[in-house]
N, C-alpha and C positions, 0 to 999 in steps of 0.2 A: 525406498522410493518416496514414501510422504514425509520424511526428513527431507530430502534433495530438493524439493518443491516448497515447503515451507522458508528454507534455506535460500533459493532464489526470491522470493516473493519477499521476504523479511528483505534482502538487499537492495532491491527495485525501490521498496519504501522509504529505504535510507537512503537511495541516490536523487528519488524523486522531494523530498525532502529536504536534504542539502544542496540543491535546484532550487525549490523556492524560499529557504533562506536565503541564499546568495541574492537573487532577485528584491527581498525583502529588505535586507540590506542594503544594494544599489539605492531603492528609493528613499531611503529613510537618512542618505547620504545623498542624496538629490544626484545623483547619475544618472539615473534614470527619470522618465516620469510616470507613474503608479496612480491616474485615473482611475480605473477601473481595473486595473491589474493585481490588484491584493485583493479585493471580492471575490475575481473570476478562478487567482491560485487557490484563495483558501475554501471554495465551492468546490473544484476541481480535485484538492484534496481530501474534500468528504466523501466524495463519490469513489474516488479510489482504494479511498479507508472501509468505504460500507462494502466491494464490491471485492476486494482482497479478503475480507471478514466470512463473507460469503463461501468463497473460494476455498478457503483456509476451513470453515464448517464444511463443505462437503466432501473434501477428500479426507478428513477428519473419520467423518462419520464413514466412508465408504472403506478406508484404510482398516476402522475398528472390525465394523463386519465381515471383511475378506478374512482379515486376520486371527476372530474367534467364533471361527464353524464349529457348527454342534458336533461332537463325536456321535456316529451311530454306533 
């Protein structure tokens, strides 16, 4: 189960990821116009890097402990 979770959450990051290269690209190729839109991707992307980090620690730690109960 915290494979299967880890394994979606690892892809989401590489979809959301290769989203804002493309994007980062566009503008760096002047397709686009990129104002304030490569601050607000790469903000956007910290917060979902700290907040997957998170995610990723807690089922971590709750996956270790379900998984090595004391024998009585």
């Amino acid at each position: 189960m915290g494979n299967s979770i880890k394994r979606i959450i690892s892809y989401l990051l590489i979809g959301v990821i290769l989203v804002f290269t493309i994007i980062a690209l566009l503008g760096i190729w002047e397709i686009i116009e990129l104002q304030e839109v490569i601050r607000k991707m790469f903000l956007s992307l910290m917060v979902i890097f700290a907040a997957s980090a998170v995610i990723l620690f807690i089922f971590s730690v709750m996956i270790k402990d379900s998984e090595t109960k004391p024998e009585k």
